[in-house]
C-alpha positions, 0 to 999 in steps of 0.5 A: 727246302724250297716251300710251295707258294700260298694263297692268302686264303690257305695262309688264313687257313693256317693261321685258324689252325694256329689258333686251335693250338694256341687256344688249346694252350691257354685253356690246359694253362688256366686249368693248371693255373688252378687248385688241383681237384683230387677228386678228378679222375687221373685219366681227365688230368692226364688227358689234359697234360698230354693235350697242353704238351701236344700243343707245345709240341705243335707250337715248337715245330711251328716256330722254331724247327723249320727242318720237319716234313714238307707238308708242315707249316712253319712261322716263316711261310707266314711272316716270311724268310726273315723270321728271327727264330729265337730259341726258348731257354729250356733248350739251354738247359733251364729247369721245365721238370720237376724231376729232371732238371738238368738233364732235360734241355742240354746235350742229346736231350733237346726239350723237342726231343723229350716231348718226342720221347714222352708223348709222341712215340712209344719210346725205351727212353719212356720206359727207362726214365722216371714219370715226368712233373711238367713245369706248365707255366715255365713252358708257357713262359717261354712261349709268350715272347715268341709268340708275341713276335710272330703275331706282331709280325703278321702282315694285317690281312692274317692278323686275328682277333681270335688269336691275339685274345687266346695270347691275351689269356696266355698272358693273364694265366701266367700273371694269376700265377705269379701272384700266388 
């Protein structure tokens, strides 16, 4: 598909928009990363489940589905056609649910199109299948490689400090975890 071509300043403009949802990733991955408040009311813990995995959605059709509607942005529009898209492994069928292990990221079942399924769209496949306990920093970890590749890939005048800090913030969230 034939893209339009961008202004510098609409391609910053995305890349601002890039940063709402990375930054929406780090901050729903640093409140995972703590103890669980029992006392939280479940629509606040559920609120922030289904804005961590809209930001995953976002970030996936970002990087890695360069096939969608022709008004979404893509990494390749931004670090141009030679983007080496590098597919996580939870589409190869590596565990990102507790409750789902083996079915999630193989066949028919692609990782996108669970996230479809589950949170996008009211779905029979929602209904038919069990509640879903989302393995957060296992998908945070997928994303990390990838997004360090598109950010070490953009040209210098759409570099961000803003974004290269919520990456940062990834990359400790996901190090505080490994300690424990």
């Amino acid at each position: 598909m034939m893209t339009a071509k961008r202004s510098l300043q609409q391609k910053q403009d995305a890349i601002d928009r890039l940063k709402y949802e990375v930054k929406m990733l780090s901050r729903t991955a640093e409140y995972f990363s703590r103890e669980p408040d029992s006392k939280q009311p479940w629509v606040v813990h559920n609120s922030l489940i289904h804005s961590f995995l809209l930001a995953v959605r976002n970030l996936y059709e970002f990087l890695f589905r360069n096939k969608n509607h022709k008004d979404t942005i893509h990494a390749t529009e931004l670090v141009g056609p030679d983007w080496n898209i590098i597919v996580p492994r939870f589409e190869e069928g590596v565990h990102w649910s507790k409750d789902e292990p083996k079915k999630m990221g193989t066949g028919k079942s692609s990782f996108y199109q669970i996230l479809s399924q589950r949170l996008s769209h009211i779905t029979w496949a929602r209904v038919d299948q069990s509640k879903l306990d989302w393995h957060e920093q296992e998908i945070i970890r997928e994303f990390l490689k990838p997004i360090d590749r598109f950010q070490n890939a953009l040209p210098d005048e759409l570099k961000s400090d803003e974004l290269a800090e919520e990456v940062r913030r990834l990359h400790e969230t996901c190090k505080l975890e490994d300690k424990e």
